[in-house]
C-alpha positions as CSV (number, residue, x, y, z in Angstrom):
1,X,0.0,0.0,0.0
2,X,1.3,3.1,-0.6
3,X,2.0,5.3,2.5
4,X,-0.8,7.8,3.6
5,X,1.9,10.3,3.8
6,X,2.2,10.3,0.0
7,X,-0.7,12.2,-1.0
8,X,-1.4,14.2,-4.7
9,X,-1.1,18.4,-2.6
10,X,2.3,17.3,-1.8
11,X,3.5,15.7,-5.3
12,X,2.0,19.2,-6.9
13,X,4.1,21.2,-4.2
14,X,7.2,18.7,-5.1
15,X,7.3,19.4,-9.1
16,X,6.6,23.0,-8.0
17,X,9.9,22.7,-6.1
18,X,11.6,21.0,-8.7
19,X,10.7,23.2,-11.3
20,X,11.7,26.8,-9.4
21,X,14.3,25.2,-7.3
22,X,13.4,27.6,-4.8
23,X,11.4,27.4,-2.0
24,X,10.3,30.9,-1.5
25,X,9.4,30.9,-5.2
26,X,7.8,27.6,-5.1
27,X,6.1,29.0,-1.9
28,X,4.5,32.2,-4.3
29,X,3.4,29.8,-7.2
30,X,1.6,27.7,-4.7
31,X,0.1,30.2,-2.2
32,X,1.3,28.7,0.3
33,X,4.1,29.5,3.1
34,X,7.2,28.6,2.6
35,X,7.3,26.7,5.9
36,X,4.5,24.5,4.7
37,X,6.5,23.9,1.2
38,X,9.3,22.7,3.6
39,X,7.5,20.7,5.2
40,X,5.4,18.8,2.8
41,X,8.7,17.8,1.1
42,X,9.9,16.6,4.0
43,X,7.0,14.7,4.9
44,X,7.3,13.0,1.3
45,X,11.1,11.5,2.0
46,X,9.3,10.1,5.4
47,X,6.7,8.5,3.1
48,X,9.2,7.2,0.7
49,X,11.4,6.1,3.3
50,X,14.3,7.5,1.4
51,X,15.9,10.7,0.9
52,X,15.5,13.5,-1.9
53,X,17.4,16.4,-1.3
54,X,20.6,17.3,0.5
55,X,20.8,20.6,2.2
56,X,23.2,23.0,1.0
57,X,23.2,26.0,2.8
58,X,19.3,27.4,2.8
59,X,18.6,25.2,-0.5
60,X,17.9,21.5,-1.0
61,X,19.7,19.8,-3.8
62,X,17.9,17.2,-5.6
63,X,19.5,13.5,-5.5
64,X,19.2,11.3,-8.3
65,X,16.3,10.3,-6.8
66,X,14.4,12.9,-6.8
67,X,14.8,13.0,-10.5
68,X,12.7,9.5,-9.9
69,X,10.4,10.8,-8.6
70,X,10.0,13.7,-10.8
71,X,9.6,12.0,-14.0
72,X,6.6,9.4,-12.3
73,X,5.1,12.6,-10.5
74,X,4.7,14.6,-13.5
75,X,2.6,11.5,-15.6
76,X,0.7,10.4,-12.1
77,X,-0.5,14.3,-11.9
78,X,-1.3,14.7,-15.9
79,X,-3.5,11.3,-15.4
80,X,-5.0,12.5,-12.5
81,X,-6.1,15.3,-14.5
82,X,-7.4,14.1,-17.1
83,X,-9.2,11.2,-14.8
84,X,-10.9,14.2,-12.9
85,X,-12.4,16.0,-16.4
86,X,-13.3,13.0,-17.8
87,X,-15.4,11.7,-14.3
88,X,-16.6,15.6,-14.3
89,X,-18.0,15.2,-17.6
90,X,-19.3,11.8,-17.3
91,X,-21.5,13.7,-14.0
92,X,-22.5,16.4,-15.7
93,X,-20.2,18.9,-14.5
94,X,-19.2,21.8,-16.2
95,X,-20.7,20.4,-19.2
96,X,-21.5,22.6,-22.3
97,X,-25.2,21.3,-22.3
98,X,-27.6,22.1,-19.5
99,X,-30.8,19.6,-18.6
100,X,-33.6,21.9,-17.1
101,X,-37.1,20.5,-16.4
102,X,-39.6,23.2,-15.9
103,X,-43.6,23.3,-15.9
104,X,-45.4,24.4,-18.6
105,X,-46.5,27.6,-17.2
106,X,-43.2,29.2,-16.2
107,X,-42.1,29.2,-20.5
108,X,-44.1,32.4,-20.9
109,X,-42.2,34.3,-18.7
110,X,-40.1,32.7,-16.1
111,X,-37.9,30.5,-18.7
112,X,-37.5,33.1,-21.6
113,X,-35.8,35.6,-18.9
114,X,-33.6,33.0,-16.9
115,X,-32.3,31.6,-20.4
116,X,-31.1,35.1,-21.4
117,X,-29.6,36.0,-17.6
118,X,-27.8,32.3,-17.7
119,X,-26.5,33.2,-22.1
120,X,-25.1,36.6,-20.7
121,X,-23.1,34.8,-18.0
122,X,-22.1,31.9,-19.7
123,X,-22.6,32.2,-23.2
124,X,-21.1,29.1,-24.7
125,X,-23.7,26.9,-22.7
126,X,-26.3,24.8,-24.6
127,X,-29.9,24.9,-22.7
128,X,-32.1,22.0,-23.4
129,X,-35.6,22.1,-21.7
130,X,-38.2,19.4,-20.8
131,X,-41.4,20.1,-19.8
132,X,-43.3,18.0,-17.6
133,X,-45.0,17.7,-14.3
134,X,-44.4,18.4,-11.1
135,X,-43.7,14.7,-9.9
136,X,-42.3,13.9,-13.3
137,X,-39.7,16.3,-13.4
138,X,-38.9,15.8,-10.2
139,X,-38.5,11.7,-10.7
140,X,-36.4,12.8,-13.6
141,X,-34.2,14.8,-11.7
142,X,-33.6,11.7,-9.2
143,X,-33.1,9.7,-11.8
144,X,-30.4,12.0,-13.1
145,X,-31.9,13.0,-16.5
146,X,-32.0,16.5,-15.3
147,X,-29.7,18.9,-14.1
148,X,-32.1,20.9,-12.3
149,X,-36.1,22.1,-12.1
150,X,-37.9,24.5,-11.9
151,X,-41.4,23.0,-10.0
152,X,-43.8,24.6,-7.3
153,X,-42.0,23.3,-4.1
154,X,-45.3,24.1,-2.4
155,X,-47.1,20.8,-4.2
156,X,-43.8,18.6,-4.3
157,X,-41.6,16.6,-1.3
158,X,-38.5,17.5,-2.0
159,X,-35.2,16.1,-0.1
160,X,-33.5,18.7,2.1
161,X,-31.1,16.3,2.3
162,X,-30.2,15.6,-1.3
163,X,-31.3,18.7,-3.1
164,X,-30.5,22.2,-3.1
165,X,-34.0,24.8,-3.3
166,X,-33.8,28.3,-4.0
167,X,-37.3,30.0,-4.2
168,X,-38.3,32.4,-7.3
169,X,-41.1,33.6,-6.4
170,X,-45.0,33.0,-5.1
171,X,-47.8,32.7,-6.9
172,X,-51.5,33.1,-6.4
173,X,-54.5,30.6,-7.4
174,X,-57.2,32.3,-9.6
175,X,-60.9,31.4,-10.6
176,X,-60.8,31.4,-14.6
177,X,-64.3,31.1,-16.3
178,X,-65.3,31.5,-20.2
179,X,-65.5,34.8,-21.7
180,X,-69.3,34.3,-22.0
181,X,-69.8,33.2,-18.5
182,X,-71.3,34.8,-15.8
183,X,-69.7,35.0,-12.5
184,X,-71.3,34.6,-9.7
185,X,-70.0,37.8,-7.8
186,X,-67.3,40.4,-9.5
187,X,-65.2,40.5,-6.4
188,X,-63.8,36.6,-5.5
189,X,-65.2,33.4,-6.0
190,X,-66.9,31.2,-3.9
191,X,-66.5,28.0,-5.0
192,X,-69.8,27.0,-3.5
193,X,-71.6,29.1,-5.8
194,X,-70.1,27.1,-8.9
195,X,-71.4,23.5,-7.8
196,X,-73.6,23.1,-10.7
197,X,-70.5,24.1,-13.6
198,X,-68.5,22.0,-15.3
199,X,-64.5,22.1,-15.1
200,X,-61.5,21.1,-16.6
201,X,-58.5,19.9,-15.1
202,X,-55.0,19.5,-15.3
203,X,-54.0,15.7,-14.5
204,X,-52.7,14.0,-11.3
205,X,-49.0,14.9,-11.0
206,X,-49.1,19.1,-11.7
207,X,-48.5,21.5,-9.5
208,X,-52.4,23.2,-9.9
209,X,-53.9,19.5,-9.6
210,X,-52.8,19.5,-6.3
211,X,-54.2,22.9,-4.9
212,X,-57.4,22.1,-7.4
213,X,-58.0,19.5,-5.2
214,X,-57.6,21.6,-1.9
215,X,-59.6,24.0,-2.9
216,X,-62.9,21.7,-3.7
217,X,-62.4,19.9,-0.8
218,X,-62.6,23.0,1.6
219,X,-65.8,24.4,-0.5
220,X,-66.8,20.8,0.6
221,X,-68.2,19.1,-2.7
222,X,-66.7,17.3,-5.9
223,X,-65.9,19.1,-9.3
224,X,-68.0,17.8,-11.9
225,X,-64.6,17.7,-14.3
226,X,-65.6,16.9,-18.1
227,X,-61.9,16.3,-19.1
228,X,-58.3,16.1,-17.6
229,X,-55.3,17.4,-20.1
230,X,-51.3,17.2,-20.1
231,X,-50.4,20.8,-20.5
232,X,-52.0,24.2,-18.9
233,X,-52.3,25.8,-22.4
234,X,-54.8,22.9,-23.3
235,X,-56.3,23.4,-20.2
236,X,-57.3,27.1,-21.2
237,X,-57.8,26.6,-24.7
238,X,-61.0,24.4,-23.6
239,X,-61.8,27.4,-20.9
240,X,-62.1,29.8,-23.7
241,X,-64.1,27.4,-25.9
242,X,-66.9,27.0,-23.3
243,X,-66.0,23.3,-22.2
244,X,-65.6,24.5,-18.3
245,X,-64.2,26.7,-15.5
246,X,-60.9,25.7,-14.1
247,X,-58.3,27.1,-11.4
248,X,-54.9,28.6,-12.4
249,X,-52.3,30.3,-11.1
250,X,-52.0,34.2,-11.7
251,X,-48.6,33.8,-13.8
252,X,-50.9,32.8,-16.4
253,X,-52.5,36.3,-16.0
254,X,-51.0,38.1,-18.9
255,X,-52.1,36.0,-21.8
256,X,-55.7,35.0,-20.7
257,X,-56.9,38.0,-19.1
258,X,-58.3,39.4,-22.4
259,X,-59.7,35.6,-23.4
260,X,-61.3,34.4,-20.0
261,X,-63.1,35.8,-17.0
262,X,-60.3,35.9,-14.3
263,X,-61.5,36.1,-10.3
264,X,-59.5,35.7,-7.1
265,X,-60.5,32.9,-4.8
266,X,-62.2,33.9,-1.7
267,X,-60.0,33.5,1.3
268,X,-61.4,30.2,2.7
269,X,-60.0,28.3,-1.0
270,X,-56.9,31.0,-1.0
271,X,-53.4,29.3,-1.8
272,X,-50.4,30.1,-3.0
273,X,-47.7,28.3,-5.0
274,X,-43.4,28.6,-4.2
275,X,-41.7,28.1,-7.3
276,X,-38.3,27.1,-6.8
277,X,-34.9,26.2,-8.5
278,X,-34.6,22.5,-7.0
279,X,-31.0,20.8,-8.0
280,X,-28.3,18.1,-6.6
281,X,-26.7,19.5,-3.3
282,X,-23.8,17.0,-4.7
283,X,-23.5,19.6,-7.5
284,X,-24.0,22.8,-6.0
285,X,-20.0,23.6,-6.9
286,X,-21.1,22.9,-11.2
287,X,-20.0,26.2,-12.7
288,X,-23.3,25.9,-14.8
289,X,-25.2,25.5,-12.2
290,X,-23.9,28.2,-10.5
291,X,-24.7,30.4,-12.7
292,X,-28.3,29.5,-13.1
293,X,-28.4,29.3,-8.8
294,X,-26.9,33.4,-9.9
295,X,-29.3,34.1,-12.3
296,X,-32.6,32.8,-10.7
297,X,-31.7,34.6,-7.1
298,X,-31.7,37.8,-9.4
299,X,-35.2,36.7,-10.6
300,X,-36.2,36.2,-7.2
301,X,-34.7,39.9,-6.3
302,X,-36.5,41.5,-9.1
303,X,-40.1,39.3,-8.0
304,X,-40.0,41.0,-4.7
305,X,-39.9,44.2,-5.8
306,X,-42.6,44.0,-7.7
């Protein structure tokens, strides 16, 4: 076995050493003292069991075997390199391409703005989104299809333990009705005044069908749900044809409010959704996800101020 006292910091500080033959400048290419360059080449003779250097004055003179050790430490470092990159790469790290799951609803606005933060900052980086559910996405990120996600933590169990979250911002549930409906108030909606309607519905697994259901169960009946649908635009496509009400959240505010009937939820069926950045706390040191961690806490800055 080799002895513990041989260790990769001290072969770096030895070819420093051998290449300035000078501890002081050794010491200033390293950042270290030269006290501690002195002593991690000393430690090295104790774990070869055999001497490097003789001392001459304040300098140590290589021995022949130190030029050993030289021509082995040099190929042992280069191989480590290269074996770090390569098991970076095969992780994910620092790749070119990024994986990002997000929900459907955060492409209008949330995902057009991070992409063009996350370009400025590191502009040879290739984004590549999947959209999805809430649990999808996030079984896809355990699985390690996906680098990150952007899901409503509010709706999801996420583990604290393995994952990283950094909240973006909150959003409110709204009442959304055809354009030829009448609502039953103008102020906010009591979902026990729609019992008789028909709705539409996202399907098991999103981030709305979860507070969907909530919300009916504290206005204490069952939706009478014509049809459940994959994606949130589909959803309101069928609102504004007539099929049904539904619930959405208010990012959804700025394409729809001119196409459906839009109406707060009184405060008993009130909710909010936390959408956060949720990624591998084994990767929190990834320079590209760094800079989306950067990018989406200046998103979150900018939300708050709103």
């Amino acid at each position: 076995m080799i002895d513990s006292e041989i260790t990769f910091r001290k072969l770096e500080i030895f070819l420093a050493y051998m290449e300035k033959q000078n501890i002081t400048r050794a010491a200033e290419q390293l950042g270290l003292s030269s006290v501690s360059v002195h002593r991690a080449l000393h430690s090295l003779e104790e774990g070869l069991r055999c001497p490097l250097f003789i001392h001459r004055g304040r300098n140590l003179l290589p021995l022949p075997a130190a030029e050993a050790l030289l021509e082995h430490a040099t190929q042992v470092i280069e191989q480590m390199e290269h074996g770090i990159q390569a098991t970076q790469r095969a992780a994910g790290f620092g790749d070119k391409r990024l994986k990002v799951g997000t929900l459907y609803s955060l492409t209008l606005e949330t995902i057009p703005r991070l992409i063009m933060g996350l370009k400025l900052r590191r502009p040879e980086l290739e984004l590549e989104l999947v959209m999805g559910s809430n649990s999808d996405l996030l079984q896809k990120l355990e699985d390690g299809l996906l680098d990150a996600i952007l899901i409503s933590t509010s709706d999801s169990s996420v583990d604290a333990q393995r994952y990283d979250q950094l909240p973006l911002f909150q959003d409110d549930i709204f009442l959304a009705a055809p354009a030829s409906a009448e609502l039953a108030s103008e102020g906010t909606a009591d979902l026990r005044d729609y019992k008789q309607k028909k709705f539409v519905s996202l399907a098991e697994g999103f981030a709305t069908y979860h507070g969907f259901q909530e919300a009916f169960q504290v206005a204490g009946f069952e939706p009478d749900i014509v049809t459940r649908v994959n994606d949130i635009f589909s959803m309101l496509s069928l609102v504004q044809a007539g099929v049904g009400y539904t619930l959405i959240p208010g990012r959804m505010k700025g394409v729809y409010e001119n196409t459906v009937k839009l109406l707060p939820l009184a405060e008993a069926y009130q909710m909010r959704q936390t959408i956060s950045l949720v990624f591998p706390h084994s990767r929190e040191h990834d320079p590209n996800l760094l800079a989306l961690a950067a990018e989406s806490r200046m998103y979150a800055l900018v939300s708050r101020k709103r």
